[in-house]
N, C-alpha and C positions, 0 to 999 in steps of 0.2 A: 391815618395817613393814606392807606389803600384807597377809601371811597375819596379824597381830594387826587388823588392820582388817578384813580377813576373818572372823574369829572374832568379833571384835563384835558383826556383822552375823547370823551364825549364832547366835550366841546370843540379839538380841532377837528373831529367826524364828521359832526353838526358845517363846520366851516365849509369844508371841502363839499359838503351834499350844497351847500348853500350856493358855492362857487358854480356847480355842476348846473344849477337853474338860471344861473346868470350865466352863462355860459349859451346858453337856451334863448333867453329872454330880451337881450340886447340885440343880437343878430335877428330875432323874428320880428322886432318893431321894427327894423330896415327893410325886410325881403320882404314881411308880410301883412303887417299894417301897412308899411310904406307904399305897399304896393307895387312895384320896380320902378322908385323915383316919382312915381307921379302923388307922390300925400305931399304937403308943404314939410318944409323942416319945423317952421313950426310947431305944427301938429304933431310930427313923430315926436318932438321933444316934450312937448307938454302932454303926451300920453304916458311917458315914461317918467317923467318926473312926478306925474301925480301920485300914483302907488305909492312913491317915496313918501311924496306929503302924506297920503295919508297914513301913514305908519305915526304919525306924529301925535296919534287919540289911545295908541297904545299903551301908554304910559297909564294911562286912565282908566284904560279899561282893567287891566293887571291889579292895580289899588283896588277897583270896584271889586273883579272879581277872585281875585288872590294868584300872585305868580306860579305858583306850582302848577294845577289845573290847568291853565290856561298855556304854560310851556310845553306838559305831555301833551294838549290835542294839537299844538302847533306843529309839533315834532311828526307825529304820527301822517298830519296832513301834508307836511315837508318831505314824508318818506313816501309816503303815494304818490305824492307828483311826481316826485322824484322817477319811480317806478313809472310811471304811465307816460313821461316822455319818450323813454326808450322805445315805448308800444307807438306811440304817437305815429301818424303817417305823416305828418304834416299840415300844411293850412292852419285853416283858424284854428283848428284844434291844438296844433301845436303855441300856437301864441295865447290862448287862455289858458292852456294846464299851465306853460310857463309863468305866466302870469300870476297864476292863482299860485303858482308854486314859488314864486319871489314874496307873494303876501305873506302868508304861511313864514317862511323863512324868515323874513323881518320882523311876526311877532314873535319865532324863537327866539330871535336872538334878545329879542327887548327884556323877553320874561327869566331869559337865561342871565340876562347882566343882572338882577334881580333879586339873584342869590349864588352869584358865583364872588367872591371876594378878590380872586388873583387872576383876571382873566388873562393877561397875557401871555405866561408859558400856551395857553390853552389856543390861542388865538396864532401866534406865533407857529406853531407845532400844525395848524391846520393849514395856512396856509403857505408854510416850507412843503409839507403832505399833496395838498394839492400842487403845489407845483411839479414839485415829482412825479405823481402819476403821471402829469399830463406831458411830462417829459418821456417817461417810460412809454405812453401808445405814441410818440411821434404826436403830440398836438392834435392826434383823431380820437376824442374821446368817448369812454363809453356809452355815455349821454343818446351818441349818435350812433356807434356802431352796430345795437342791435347785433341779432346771432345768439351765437351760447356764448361768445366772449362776454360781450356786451349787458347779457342777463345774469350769467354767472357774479361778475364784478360790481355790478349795481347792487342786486341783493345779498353781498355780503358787506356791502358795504353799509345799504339803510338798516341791515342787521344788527351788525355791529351798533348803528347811534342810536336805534331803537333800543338795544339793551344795554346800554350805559345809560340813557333817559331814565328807563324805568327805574331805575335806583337811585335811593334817597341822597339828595342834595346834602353834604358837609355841611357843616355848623362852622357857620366863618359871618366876615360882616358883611352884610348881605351889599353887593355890589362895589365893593373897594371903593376908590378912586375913582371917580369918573372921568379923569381923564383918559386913564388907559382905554375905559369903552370908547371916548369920543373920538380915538384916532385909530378904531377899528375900521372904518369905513374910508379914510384916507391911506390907510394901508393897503387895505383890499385893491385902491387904485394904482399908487404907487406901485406895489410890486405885480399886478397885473398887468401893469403898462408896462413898466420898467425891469425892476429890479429882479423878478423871480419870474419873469418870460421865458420860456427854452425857444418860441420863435423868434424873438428877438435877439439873443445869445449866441440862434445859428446865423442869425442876420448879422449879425456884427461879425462872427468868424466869416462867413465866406465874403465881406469886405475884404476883408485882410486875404485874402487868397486870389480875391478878385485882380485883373491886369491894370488897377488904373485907375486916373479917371473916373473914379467914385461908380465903378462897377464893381459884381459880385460876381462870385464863381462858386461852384459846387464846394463845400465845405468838408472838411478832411472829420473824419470821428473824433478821433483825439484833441482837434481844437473848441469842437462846440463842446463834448463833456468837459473840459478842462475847465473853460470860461463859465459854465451855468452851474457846476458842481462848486466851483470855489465860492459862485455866489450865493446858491443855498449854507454854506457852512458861515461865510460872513456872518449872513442873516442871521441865524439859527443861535449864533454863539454869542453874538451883541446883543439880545434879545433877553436870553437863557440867564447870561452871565449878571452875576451883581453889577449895578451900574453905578458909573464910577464919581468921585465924588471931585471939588474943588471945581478948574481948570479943564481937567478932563472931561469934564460933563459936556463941554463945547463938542468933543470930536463927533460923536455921531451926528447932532443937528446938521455942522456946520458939512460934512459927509453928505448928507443928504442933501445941500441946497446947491451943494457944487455938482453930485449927479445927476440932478434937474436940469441944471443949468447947463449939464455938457450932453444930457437927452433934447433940450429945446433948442441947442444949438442947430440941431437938423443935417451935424457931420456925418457920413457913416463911417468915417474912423474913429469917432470917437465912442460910438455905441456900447464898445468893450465896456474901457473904464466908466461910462455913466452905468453902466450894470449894476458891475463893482463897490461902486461907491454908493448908489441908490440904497444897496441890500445890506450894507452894514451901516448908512444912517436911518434907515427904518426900522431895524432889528434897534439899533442903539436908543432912537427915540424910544422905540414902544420901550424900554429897558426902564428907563429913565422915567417915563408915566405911571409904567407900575411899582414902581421902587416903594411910595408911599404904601401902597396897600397892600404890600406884599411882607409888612412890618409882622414880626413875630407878634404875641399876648400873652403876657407873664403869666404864669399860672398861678390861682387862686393858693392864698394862703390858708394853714387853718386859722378859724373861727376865734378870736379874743375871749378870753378868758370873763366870765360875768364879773360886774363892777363889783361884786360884794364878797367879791376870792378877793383875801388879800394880795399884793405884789411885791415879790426883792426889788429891792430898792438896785440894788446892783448891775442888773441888765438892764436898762434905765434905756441905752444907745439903743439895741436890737428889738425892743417894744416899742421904738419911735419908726425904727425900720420895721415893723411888722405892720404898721399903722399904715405906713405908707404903703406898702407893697396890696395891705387889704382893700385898700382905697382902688387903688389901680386895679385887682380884682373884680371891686364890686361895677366899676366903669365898662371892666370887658365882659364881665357876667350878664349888662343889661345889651349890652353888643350882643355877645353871642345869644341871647334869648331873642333880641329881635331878626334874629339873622334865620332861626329856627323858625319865626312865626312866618317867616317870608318864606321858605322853603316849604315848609307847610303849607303852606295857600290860603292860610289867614288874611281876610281884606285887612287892607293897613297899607302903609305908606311904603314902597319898597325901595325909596331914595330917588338920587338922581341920576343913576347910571342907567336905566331905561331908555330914559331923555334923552341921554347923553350919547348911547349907541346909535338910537334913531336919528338924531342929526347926523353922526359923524354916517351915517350910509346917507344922509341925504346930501351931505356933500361930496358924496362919491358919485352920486347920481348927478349932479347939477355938473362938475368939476368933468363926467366923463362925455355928459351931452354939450356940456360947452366945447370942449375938446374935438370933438368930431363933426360938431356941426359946424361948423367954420369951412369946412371940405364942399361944404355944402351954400354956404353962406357967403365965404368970403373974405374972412376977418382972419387977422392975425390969432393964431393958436398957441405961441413959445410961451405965452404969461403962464398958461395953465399949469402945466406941471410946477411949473417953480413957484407961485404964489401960494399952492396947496402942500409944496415940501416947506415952506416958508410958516405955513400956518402949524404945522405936524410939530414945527423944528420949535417953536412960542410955545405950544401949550405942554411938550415934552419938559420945557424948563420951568415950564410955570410950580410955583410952590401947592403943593397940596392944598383940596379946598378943604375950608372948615370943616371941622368934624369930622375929616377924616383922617385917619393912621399916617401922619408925617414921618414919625421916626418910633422906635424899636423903644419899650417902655425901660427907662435904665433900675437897675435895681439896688438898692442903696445895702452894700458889705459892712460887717463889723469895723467900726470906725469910720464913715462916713465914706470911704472909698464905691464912685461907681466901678460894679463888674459891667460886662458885657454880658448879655443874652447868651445863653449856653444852650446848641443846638444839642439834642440826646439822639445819638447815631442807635442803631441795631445794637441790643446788647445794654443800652444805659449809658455807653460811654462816650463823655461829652466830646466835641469836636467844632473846631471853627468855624465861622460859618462864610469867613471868604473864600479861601482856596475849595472849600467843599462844593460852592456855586461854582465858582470856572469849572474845574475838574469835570462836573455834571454838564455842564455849556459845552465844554469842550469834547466832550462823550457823544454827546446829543449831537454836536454840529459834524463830530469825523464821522460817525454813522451815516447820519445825513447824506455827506457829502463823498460818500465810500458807494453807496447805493446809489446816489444821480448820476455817479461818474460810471457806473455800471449799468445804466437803463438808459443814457443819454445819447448811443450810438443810434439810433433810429434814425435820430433828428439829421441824422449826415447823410445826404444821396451821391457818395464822389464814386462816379462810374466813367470809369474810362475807356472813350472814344476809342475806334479802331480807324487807323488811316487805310482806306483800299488801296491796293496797288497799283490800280488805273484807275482813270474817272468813271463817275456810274452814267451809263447812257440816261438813264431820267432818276428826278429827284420828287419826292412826294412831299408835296406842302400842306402843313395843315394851320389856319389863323382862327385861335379863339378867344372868345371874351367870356371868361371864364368867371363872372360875378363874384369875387372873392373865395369861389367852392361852392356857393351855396345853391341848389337848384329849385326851379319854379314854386315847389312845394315848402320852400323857405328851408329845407334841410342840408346839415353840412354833409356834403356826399365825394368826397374826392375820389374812391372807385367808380360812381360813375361817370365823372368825368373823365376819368382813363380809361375805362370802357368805350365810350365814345370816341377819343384820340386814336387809343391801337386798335380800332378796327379800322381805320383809314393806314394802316402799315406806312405810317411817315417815316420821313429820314429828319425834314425840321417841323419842328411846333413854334408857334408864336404866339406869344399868351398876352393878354392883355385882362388889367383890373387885377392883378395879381397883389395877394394879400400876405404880408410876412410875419404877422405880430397885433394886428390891431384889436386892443382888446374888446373893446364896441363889434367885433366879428366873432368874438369868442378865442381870439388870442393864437390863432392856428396860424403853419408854416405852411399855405396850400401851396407853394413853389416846391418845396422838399418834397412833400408830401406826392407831388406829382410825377415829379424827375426819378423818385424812389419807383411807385408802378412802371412808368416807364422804361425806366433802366438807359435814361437819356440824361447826362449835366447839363448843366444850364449856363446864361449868362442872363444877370437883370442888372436890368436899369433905374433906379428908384425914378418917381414923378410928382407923387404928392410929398411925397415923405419919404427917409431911407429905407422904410419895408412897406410902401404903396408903390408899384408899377409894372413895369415892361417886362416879359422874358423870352428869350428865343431856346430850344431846347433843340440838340441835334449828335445824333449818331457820328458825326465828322467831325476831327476835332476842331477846335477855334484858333485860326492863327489870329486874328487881334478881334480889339470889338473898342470904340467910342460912341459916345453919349452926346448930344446934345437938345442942352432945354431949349424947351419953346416958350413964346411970350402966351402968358396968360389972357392977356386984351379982355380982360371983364368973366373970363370963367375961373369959379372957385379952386375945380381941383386941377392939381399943376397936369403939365404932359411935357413929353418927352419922345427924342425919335434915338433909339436904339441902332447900333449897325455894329454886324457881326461880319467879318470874314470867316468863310470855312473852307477848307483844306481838305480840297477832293481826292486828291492823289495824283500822281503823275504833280506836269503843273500846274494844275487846274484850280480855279476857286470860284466863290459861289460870295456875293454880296449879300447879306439879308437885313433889311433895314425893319424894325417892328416899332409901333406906333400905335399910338390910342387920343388922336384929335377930341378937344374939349372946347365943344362950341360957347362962344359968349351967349348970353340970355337972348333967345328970341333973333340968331342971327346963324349964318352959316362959319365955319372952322378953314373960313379961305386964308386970312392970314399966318395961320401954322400948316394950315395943307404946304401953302406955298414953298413955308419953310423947311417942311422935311422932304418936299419934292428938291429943293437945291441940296440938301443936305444930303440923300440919298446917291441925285446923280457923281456929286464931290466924293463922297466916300467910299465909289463902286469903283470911279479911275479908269474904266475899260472892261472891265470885270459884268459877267452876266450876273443882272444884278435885279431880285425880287420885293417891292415895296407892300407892309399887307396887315393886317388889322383891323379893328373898330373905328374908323374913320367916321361914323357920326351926317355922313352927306352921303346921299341916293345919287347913282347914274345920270347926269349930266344936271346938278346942278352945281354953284358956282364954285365951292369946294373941291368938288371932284373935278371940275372941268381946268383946274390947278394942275394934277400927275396927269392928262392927257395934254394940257398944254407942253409940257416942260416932255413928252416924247412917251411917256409911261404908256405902257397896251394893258387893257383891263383881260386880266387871265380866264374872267368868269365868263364873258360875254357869252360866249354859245350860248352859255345856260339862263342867260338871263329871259324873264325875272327869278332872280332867286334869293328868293325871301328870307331874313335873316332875323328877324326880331319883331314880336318877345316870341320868343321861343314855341310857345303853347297856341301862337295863332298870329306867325310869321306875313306880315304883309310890310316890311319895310326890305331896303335892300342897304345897309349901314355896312356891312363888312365886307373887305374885298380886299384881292391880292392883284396886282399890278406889278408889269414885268419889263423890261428892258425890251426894245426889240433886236428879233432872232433869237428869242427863247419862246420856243409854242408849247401851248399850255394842251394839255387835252385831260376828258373826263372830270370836268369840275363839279363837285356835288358839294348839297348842305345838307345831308344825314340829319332827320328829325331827332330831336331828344328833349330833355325838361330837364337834363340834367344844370343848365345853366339859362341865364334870360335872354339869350343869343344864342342860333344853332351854329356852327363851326362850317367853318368853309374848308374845304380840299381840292387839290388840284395837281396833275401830275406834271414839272416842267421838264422840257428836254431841253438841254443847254447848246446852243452853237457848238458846230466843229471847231471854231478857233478858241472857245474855252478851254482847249488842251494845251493852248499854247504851240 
């Protein structure tokens, strides 16, 4: 029982180093194959999906050259990569270690299904584990933090799955069920997109804190632990727990196609409850897929007595029930030996849960590039999650395949009475074996959910505003397009992005491309993450999605803020014009409208320039008022020549030309802040950096006398 709880443990290890490369891997084919936007979508996609595909000869190779072997050197190569991203600088180096470190990882897992029999506790337990962690750094994981945090935690952790690897594989049947592998890889998405996000969880709390109007406000601690800890204990105990038979077998599925369906909604009040319900029908499905193979194997009888002993006639019943009970023996004796020759690494056939894993991650791949490329492409995206909770929620209920462990062998009592299976607790003394699972479910998931609720205060940045007593004679503006976090190098780096910001000693920040959850980015809150170094709350405005868009970040606090969308006219990802009032003191206030224009193919972003030029002037009323952002159009062409029609003063001009993008070899002029007139701007700089693919504009405004009112 030790080395099967050993292997549990190794395997959600294994999960979580696994997560930790995809983590890596998905964000570096955007920033760094992609190139910044200039690779086709295409292309990115069908770079990333291959690797998947070929993971699909693994099965083959495993039979040729025997799963055991073949799982230690995966494992070992799974831990170096693992290892040398943290070293990684960046660039292409960082997208083939990752690379080579997803291959590695897919043939663990293939060779691991191979001879693991009950993968679910195991699969389950790693990715509750990963989510936590990645709760516990605030969403900036070790992967990327580098340091002595960052090396210390990595190697104990490929530690750790290094020495549970090295020890010998359990005697069980080698690969259960293959269902439960096939919805290892639909899981992985589900609850990285949805269910077991802590940036999504904070996203959905500071809705609910937000003024409105499907904005967001800085999120309180107590409400993101509350909502992302209940959802790892969901998870954790629908998973854990015996799965339930009749009628109730429905609840989890039908759980999981309604949290899809209130995730693809694209509310952000609704983001809570799709958590919620995501994590306890994907804990419930996986429940339900391993039910089969997680069936006890009677144990061997003694040995029948030779034909030419003679027999009483008397026990006549219990020698038919011996017969039968040796039968069922001899059936899991030839089980358990071929379970032993696969563990071993004897060539030979090591089933269909190989297969079976490898698809379900290649539908994790297909399911998460289709999902993200539509941002890109164009297409409606709502199908995705819910046709993939729709598939989870089918093969959860599907009956066990042939030959595999459907139900628990019954064992025929004196007098024909079946007993039940008798669990042997510590000690020899028998115990049941349903209340003994919840209890353990239940054990597992309050731990769980005792520890998220204690590591998930990071994810909160609620820092609050100081109102001045009189207005400030000047206000420092700072507008960036902050790549989702990620800098030229293709690395997630939210210190140096704040590095960059508070050296320009602003009062607002205006952020645009801002990322809350996407897991194609590696699943990060760079909006928290930022507002946290700052020591500045936020207000965002979702644009593509409830955690894709806008934010304004400022020292003063917010007396109101509305939203409104812009027409798309032929670009993929949505935009939106943000507008904040702030609360100078005295009666002073300060408009700040934030904005990220998304040109149509091959044309200028005049039709939404237009638009958040009216919207701007509307929602300032009188009020000194600053328009500013990644606006996507250069100094007087017809876009820009939109906020100078409608009265707008470009803030930068002294400094012009000032080159703003890409970053590393700035000759375009796309970002700019534009001001009301009677507010003069002076000192406008773009401070070089690589921390993002756009360098950041600054600018210090001085407000009119009659700002004071």
């Amino acid at each position: 029982m030790r080395y099967r709880h050993l292997h549990t443990v190794t395997l959600a290890l294994g999960i979580v180093v696994l997560i930790d490369v995809l983590r890596v891997f998905l964000p570096s084919v955007i920033t760094i194959f992609g190139q910044a936007a200039t690779t086709p979508a295409e292309l990115l996609g069908a770079f990333a999906l291959g690797w998947f595909v070929l993971a699909l000869a693994f099965p083959a190779l495993l039979r040729r050259l025997g799963a055991r072997p073949v799982t230690l050197v995966a494992a070992v190569a799974l831990a170096g990569l693992r290892l040398a991203l943290t070293a990684a600088p960046g660039g292409r180096a960082q997208l083939w270690l990752a690379t080579a470190g997803l291959v590695a990882g897919l043939l663990w897992l293939a060779g691991t299904a191979a001879g693991t029999d009950r993968p679910v506790p195991g699969l389950a337990l790693g990715l509750a584990l990963g989510a936590v962690v990645h709760a516990g750094l605030g969403t900036y994981d070790l992967v990327w933090r580098g340091g002595w945090v960052g090396w210390a935690g990595s190697v104990v952790l490929v530690g750790l799955f290094l020495a549970g690897t090295a020890r010998p594989t359990p005697p069980g049947q080698p690969g259960g069920d293959a269902r439960a592998w096939l919805l290892a890889g639909p899981a992985l998405l589900l609850t990285g997109m949805v269910a077991l996000s802590p940036a999504l969880a904070a996203t959905g709390s500071s809705y609910r804190r937000g003024p409105g109007d499907g904005l967001a406000r800085s999120a309180a601690a107590g409400d993101v632990s509350a909502l992302f800890s209940y959802a790892v204990a969901f998870f954790l105990f629908a998973a854990l727990a015996r799965a339930p038979r009749g009628y109730a077998r429905l609840l989890g599925p039908l759980a999981l196609v309604l949290g899809a369906v209130l995730f693809a909604a694209g509310e952000p009040g609704w983001l809570g409850p799709a958590v919620l319900l995501t994590a306890a029908g994907v804990g419930g499905c996986l429940s339900l897929a391993g039910a089969g193979a997680a069936a006890p194997i009677a144990p061997a009888a003694p040995p029948a007595a030779p034909a030419a002993a003679p027999a009483p006639a008397a026990p006549a019943a219990p020698v038919a029930s011996a017969t039968a009970v040796s039968a069922t023996a001899v059936s899991a004796t030839a089980v358990s030996a071929t379970a032993v020759s696969a563990s071993a690494g004897a060539p030979g056939r090591p089933g269909r849960s190989p297969l079976a894993v490898v698809l379900g991650m290649l539908l994790f791949a297909v399911a998460a590039v289709g999902y993200y490329a539509a941002y890109d492409l164009g297409y409606s995206n709502a199908a995705v999650p819910v046709v993939v909770a729709g598939l989870v929620a089918v093969v959860a209920l599907a009956p066990a395949a042939r030959g595999g462990p459907a139900a628990p062998p019954r064992v025929v009592a004196r007098g024909g009475t079946a007993a039940p299976p008798r669990v042997v607790a510590r000690g020899g003394t028998a115990a049941p074996p349903g209340p003994a699972s919840w209890a353990w479910a239940g054990g597992v998931a309050a731990v769980f959910g005792v520890v998220t609720l204690l590591t998930t205060n990071l994810l909160a940045a609620e820092v609050a505003p100081g109102r001045p007593g009189s207005p400030p004679a000047d206000v420092r503006v700072v507008a960036y397009n902050v790549r989702m976090g990620f800098g030229m190098d293709g690395r997630f780096d939210p210190d140096g992005l704040a590095r960059v910001v508070a050296a320009e000693r602003p009062d607002v920040v205006l952020l645009s491309e801002v990322d809350r959850g996407w897991l194609l980015n590696g699943g990060h809150d760079t909006l928290t993450l930022l507002a946290a170094r700052l020591r500045m709350p936020y207000v965002f405005a979702p644009a593509a999605d409830p955690v894709w868009g806008d934010a304004v970040l400022s020292r003063f606090p917010v007396e109101s803020a509305r939203s409104e969308r812009l027409a798309a006219l032929g670009a993929p990802t949505g935009a939106q014009a943000l507008g904040v009032t702030l609360d100078l003191g005295g009666d002073a206030g300060l408009a700040v409208v934030a904005t990220h224009l998304q040109p149509p193919p091959g044309r200028e972003p005049v039709a939404q320039a237009r638009a958040v030029a009216r919207f701007a002037l509307g929602y300032a009323d009188g009020r000194p008022l600053v328009v500013a952002g990644d606006l996507n159009t250069e100094p007087g062409a017809l876009a820009y020549a939109e906020f100078t029609r409608a009265g707008l003063v470009d803030a930068l001009a002294v400094a012009r030309p000032l080159f703003t993008s890409p970053a590393d070899d700035p000759h375009e002029q796309i970002d700019h802040v534009l001001v009301s007139p009677g507010v003069v701007a002076g000192g406008p700089v773009a401070p070089r950096s690589t921390a993002s693919d756009h360098l950041p504009v600054a600018v210090t405004l001085t407000l009119p006398p009659t700002a004071a009112g």
